[in-house]
N, C-alpha and C positions, 0 to 999 in steps of 0.2 A: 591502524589499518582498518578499513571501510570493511565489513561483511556486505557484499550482497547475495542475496538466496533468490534463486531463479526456483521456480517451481511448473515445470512444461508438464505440458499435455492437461493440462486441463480443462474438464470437459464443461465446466460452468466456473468462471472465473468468479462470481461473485460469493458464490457458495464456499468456495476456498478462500477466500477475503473475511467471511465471517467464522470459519474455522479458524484463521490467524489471530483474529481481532481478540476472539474468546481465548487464548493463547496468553495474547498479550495483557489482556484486562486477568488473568487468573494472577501470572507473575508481575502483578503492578507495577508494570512498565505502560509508559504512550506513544502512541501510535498515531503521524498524521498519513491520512491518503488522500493524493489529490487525483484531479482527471480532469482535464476538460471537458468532460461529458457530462453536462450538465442532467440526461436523463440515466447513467448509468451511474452517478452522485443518488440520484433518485432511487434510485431502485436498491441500490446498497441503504439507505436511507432505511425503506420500509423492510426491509430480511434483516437488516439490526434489530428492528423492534420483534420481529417474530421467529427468529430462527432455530432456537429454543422455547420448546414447550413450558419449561418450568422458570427461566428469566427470559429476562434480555441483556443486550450488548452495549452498555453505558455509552454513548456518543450525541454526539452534537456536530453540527456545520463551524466553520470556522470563525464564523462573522459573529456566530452564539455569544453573548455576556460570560455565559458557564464552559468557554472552551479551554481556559484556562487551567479548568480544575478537572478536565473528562478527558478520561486515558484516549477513546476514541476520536478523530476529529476529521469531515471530514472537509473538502473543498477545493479550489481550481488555483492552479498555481499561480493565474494573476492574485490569491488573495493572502500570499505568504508574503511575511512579513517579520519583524526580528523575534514579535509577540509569539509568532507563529513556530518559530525556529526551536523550544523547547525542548521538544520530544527527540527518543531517541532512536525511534523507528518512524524509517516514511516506507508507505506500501504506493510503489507507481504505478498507476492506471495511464498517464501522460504516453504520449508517442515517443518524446524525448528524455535524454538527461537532463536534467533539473539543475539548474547550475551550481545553485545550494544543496548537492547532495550529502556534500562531504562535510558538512556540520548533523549529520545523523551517523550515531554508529553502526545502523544496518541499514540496508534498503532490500525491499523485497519486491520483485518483479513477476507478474504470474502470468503465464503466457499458454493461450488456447491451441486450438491443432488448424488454425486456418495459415494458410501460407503466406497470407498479410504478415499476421499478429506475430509470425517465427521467424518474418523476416526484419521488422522491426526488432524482435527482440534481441537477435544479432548483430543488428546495426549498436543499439546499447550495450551488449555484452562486451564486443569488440572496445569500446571507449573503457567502461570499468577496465577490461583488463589492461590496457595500455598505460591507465594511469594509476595500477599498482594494489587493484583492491583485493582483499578476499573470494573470489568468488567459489560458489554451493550449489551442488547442482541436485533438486530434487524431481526425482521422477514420478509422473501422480498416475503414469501408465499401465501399473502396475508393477 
């Protein structure tokens, strides 16, 4: 059965993206995240490299030579591929479900306080649970 962990209220999604990431790089496990947002890939991009004062957050884009071998990974769902399908955690930045989700044993979803982004992410919760997952519900509200 699929875990997915919903993490609401979040008041900076990206910032909570590399608290996960450092997570995941600690218990050496991989992690891809994709998004179509080619500037918000960007911008998770450069808070990997500096988001921590004393490292960084080992990642590469997907299309990288070295994605192969780095826990972090990240890129746009047009560029998954079976290459791509390794890892055992996908973090979705995507509006949608990814159809290939369920070849990862978690998925994590992390969902801001605008009434867009809460109501997308009910339109997704709604399909995970119908078709049998785990779902986790973490409150970042306090």
């Amino acid at each position: 059965m699929i875990q997915v962990d919903y993490y609401t209220g979040a008041a900076d999604k990206l910032a909570i993206a590399c608290r996960l990431c450092t997570k995941v790089v600690q218990q050496m496990q991989r992690m891809l995240i994709l998004s179509d947002d080619a500037l918000q890939l960007a911008q998770l991009d450069k808070l990997l490299w500096t988001f921590s004062s004393v490292s960084f957050i080992p990642h590469c884009f997907v299309d990288n030579q070295l994605s192969s071998v780095t826990p972090i990974v990240l890129g746009a769902p047009t560029q998954v591929h079976d290459k791509t399908l390794g890892y055992t955690i996908l973090l979705n930045f995507y509006d949608e479900i990814l159809p290939y989700y369920q070849q990862f044993n978690r998925v994590i979803e992390i969902v801001d306080h605008t009434p867009v982004d809460k109501e997308k992410a009910r339109k997704r919760y709604r399909i995970y649970q119908a078709q049998g997952c785990d779902i986790r519900h973490h409150n970042l509200d306090g």
